[in-house]
C-alpha positions in Angstrom: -24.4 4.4 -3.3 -22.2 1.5 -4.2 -19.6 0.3 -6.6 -17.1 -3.0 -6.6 -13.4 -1.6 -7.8 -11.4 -4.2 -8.8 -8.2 -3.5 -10.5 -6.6 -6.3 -12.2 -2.9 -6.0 -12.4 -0.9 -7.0 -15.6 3.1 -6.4 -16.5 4.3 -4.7 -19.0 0.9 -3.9 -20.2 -1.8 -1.9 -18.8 -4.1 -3.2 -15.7 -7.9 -3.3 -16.1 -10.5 -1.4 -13.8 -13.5 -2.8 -13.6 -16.6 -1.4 -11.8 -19.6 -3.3 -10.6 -22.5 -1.6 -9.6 -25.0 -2.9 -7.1 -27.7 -3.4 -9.6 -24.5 -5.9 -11.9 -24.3 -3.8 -14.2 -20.8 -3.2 -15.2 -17.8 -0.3 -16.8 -14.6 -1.0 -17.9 -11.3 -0.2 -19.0 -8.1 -0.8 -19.4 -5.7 2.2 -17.8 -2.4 3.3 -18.7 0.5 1.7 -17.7 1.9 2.8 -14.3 -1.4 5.3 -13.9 -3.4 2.9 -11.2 -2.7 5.3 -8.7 -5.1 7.9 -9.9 -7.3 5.8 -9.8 -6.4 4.1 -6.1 -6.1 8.2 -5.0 -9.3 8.6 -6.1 -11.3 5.9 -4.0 -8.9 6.8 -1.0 -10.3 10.6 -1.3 -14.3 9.5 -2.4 -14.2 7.3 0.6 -12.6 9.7 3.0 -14.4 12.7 2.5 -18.0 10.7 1.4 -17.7 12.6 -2.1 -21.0 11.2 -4.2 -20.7 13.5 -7.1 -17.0 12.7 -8.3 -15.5 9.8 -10.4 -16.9 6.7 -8.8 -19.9 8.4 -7.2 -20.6 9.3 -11.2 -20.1 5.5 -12.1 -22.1 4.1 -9.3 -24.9 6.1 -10.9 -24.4 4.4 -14.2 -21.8 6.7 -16.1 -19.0 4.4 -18.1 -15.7 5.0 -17.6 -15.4 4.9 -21.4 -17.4 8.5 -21.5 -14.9 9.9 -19.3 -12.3 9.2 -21.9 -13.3 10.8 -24.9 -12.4 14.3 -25.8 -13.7 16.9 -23.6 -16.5 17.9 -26.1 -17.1 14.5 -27.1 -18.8 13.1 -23.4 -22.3 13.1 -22.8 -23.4 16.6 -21.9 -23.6 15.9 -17.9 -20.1 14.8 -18.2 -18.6 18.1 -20.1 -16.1 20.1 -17.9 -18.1 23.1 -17.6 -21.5 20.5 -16.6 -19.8 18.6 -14.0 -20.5 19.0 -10.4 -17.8 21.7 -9.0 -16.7 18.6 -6.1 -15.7 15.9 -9.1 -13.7 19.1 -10.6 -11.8 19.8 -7.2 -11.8 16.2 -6.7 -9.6 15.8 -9.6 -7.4 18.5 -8.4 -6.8 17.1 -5.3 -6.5 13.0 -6.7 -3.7 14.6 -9.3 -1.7 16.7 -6.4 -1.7 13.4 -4.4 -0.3 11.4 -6.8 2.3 14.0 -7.6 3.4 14.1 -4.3 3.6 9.8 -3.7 5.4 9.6 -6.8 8.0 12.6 -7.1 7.8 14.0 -3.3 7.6 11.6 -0.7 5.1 13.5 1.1 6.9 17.2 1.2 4.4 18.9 -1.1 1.4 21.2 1.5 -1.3 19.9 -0.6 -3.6 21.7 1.7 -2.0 25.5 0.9 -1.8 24.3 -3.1 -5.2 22.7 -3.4 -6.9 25.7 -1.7 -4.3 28.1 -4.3 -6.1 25.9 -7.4 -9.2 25.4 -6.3 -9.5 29.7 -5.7 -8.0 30.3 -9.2 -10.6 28.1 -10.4 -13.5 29.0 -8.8 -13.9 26.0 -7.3 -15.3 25.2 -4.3 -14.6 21.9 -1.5 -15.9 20.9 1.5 -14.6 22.2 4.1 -13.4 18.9 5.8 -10.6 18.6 3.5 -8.0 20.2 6.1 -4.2 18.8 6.4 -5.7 16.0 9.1 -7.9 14.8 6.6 -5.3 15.0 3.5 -2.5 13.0 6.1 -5.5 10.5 6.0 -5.7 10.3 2.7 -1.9 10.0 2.3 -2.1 7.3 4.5 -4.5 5.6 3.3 -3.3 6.0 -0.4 0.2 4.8 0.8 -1.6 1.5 2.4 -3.3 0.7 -0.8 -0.3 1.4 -2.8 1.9 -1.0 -0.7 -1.4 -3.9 -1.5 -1.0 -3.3 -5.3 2.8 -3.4 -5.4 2.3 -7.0 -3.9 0.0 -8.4 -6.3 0.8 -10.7 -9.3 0.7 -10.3 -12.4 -3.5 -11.2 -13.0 -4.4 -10.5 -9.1 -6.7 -7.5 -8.4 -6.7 -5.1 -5.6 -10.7 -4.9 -4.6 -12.1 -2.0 -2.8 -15.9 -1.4 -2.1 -17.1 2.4 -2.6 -20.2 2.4 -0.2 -22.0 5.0 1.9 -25.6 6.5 2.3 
């Protein structure tokens, strides 16, 4: 599995993420103004926890990013909420608490105890990896890519490489 991240930073207007895969082929978008993290969060968590059936894991095997921005019922069939794979649901869970937290908490939120609360009232399942070592790891990591972005120029991209068996 492998994908080239690179998101280009622009100011005042929104950034571009662009996915390579390792055949060339390419996906892309532009993303919301000030929402890079999500998409920063998730890489830190894919890479972490070796997640192949979540956001980039679903790119890498050929998905667009465009598909996962149409309406819910709109998305190919493989990509509709009740279709996807249970880990790119909790994935998404876990991505939007960690964002929460770097932006509005400064790391008080136990995004262990509320993950486990959402992913139970969902009927979600998660690996069970994902324990508060792992999710300090993931802050940490999150954090360190955050401070890389905030130093870019305007037109400079933050590369990451989403690789593993």
């Amino acid at each position: 599995m492998y994908l080239k991240i690179q998101i280009k930073k622009e100011v005042n207007k929104p950034s571009t993420l662009l996915c390579t895969r390792r055949d060339g082929s390419i996906t892309y978008s532009k993303i919301q103004i000030d929402f890079e993290i999500h998409d920063i969060a998730h890489y830190a968590v894919e890479m972490q926890l070796q997640l192949k059936n979540a956001f980039y894991g679903l790119l890498s095997r050929g998905y667009q990013i465009c598909d996962f921005l149409l309406p819910k019922d709109e998305r190919p069939k493989e990509l509709q909420p009740q279709n996807l794979p249970s880990e790119a649901l909790a994935t998404e869970h876990l991505v939007n608490l960690l964002t929460i937290d770097f932006m509005q908490t400064d790391g008080e939120m136990d995004i262990s105890k509320m993950l486990e609360d959402i992913l139970d009232d969902n009927g979600l399942s998660f690996p069970e990896k994902v324990k508060k070592e792992k999710i300090t790891s993931i802050q940490k990591e999150l954090v360190d890519l955050m401070v890389q972005w905030n130093k870019l120029q305007s037109g400079q991209s933050l590369e990451m490489v989403f690789e593993f068996e």
